[in-house]
C-alpha positions as CSV (number, residue, x, y, z in Angstrom):
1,X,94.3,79.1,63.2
2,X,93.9,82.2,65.8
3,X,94.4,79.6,68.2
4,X,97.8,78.4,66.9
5,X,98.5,82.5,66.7
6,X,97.9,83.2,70.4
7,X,100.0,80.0,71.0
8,X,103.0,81.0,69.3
9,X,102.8,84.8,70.5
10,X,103.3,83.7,74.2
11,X,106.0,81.1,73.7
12,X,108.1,83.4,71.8
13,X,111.4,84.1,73.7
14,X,110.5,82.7,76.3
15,X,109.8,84.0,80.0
16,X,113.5,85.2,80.7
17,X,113.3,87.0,77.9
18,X,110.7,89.5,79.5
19,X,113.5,90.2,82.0
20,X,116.2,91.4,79.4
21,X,115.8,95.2,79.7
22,X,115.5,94.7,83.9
23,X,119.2,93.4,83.4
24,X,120.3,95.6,80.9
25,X,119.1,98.6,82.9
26,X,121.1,96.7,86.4
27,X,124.0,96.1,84.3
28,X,124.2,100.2,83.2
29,X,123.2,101.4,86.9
30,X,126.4,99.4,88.0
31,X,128.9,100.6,85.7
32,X,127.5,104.3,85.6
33,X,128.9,104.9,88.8
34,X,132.0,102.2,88.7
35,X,133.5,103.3,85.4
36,X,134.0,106.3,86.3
37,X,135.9,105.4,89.7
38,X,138.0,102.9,87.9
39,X,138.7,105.1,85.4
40,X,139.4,108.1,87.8
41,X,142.2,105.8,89.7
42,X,143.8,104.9,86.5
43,X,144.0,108.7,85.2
44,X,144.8,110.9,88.3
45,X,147.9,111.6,89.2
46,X,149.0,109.7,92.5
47,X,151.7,112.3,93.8
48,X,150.4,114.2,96.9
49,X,152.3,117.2,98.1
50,X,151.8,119.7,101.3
51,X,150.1,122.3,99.0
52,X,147.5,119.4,97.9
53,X,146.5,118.2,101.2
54,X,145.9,121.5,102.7
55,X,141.8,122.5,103.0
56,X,140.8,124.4,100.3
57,X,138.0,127.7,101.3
58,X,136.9,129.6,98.0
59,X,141.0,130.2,97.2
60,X,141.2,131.8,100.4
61,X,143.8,130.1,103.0
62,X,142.3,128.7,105.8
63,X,142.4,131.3,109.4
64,X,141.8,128.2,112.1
65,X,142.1,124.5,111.8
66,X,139.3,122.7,110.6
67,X,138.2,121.1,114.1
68,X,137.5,124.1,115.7
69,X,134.1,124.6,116.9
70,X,131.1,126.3,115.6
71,X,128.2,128.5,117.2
72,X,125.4,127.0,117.8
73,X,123.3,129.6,115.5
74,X,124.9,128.2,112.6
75,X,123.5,124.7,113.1
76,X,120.5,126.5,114.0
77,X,120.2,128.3,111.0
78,X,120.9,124.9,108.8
79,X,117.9,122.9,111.1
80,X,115.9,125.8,110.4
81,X,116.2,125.4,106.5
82,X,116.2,122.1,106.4
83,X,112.6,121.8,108.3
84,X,111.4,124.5,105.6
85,X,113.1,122.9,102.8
86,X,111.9,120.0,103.4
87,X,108.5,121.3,104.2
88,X,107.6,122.9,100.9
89,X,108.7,119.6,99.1
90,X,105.0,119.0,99.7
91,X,103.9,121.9,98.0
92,X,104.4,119.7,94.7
93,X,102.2,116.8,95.2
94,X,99.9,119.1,96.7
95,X,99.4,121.9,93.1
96,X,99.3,118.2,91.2
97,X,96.7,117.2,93.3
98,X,95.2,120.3,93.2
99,X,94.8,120.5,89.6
100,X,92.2,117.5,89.6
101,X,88.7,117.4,88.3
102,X,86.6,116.6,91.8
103,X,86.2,120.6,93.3
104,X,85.1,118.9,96.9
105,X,88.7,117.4,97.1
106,X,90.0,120.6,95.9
107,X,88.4,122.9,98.0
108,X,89.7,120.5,101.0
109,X,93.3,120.7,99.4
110,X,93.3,124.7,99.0
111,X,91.9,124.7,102.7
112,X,94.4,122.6,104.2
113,X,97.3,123.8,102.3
114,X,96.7,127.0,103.5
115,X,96.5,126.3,107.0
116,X,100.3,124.4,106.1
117,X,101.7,127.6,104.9
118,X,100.5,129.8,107.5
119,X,101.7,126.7,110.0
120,X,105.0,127.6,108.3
121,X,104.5,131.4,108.9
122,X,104.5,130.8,111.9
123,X,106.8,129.0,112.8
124,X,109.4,131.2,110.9
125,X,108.0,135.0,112.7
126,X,108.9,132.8,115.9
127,X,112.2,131.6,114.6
128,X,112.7,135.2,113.2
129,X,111.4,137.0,116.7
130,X,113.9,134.5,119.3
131,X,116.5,135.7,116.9
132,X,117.3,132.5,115.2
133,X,118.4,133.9,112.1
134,X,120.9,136.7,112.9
135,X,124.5,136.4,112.6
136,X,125.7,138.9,115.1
């Protein structure tokens, strides 16, 4: 009798029926993103004037054309906080990793994650000292 049980537990549904919610979930991640498009075309007005085609800056009429050309500093600057932004995203994994029960690891971890930082330190006193982040 537990036999026949365990029998008619797997057979129930069959084996494309374990795969119902992975096609639920990739039918909802396709229209998520669609429906709103579709919808968007269907709703917006389709009259452009002058006024709407001009660049829009904070409300503030544009002083030059758009393709004009930048300083270098400003791409610079952007590099700059993109390498630290991007650089204390592993601050995260690190604290969670941190937080563990095995004190060798973390000891390691506090170690090396200090030696990160004052890599990062560094590297912005010498971005700060060449003059890297001034506007003038």
């Amino acid at each position: 009798m537990l036999l026949q049980a365990t029998a008619t537990a797997h057979t129930v549904g069959g084996p494309i029926a374990a795969y119902w919610p992975v096609m639920i979930f990739f039918g909802v991640a396709v229209v998520f993103p669609v429906l709103p498009l579709v919808l968007g075309r269907f709703l917006r007005p389709i009259r452009y004037e002058k006024n709407k085609m001009r660049p829009y800056e904070c409300g503030i009429d544009p002083e030059t054309g758009a393709h004009d050309r930048f300083t270098v500093r400003y791409y610079i600057v952007a590099m700059l906080f993109l390498i630290f932004d991007v650089e204390t995203i592993f601050l995260l994994p690190w604290a969670i990793i941190f937080m563990g029960d095995d004190f060798s690891f973390t000891r390691f971890a506090l170690v090396e994650m200090f030696v990160f930082i004052g890599i990062l330190v560094v590297g912005y006193y010498y971005a700060w000292r060449k003059g890297a982040l001034e506007w003038v």
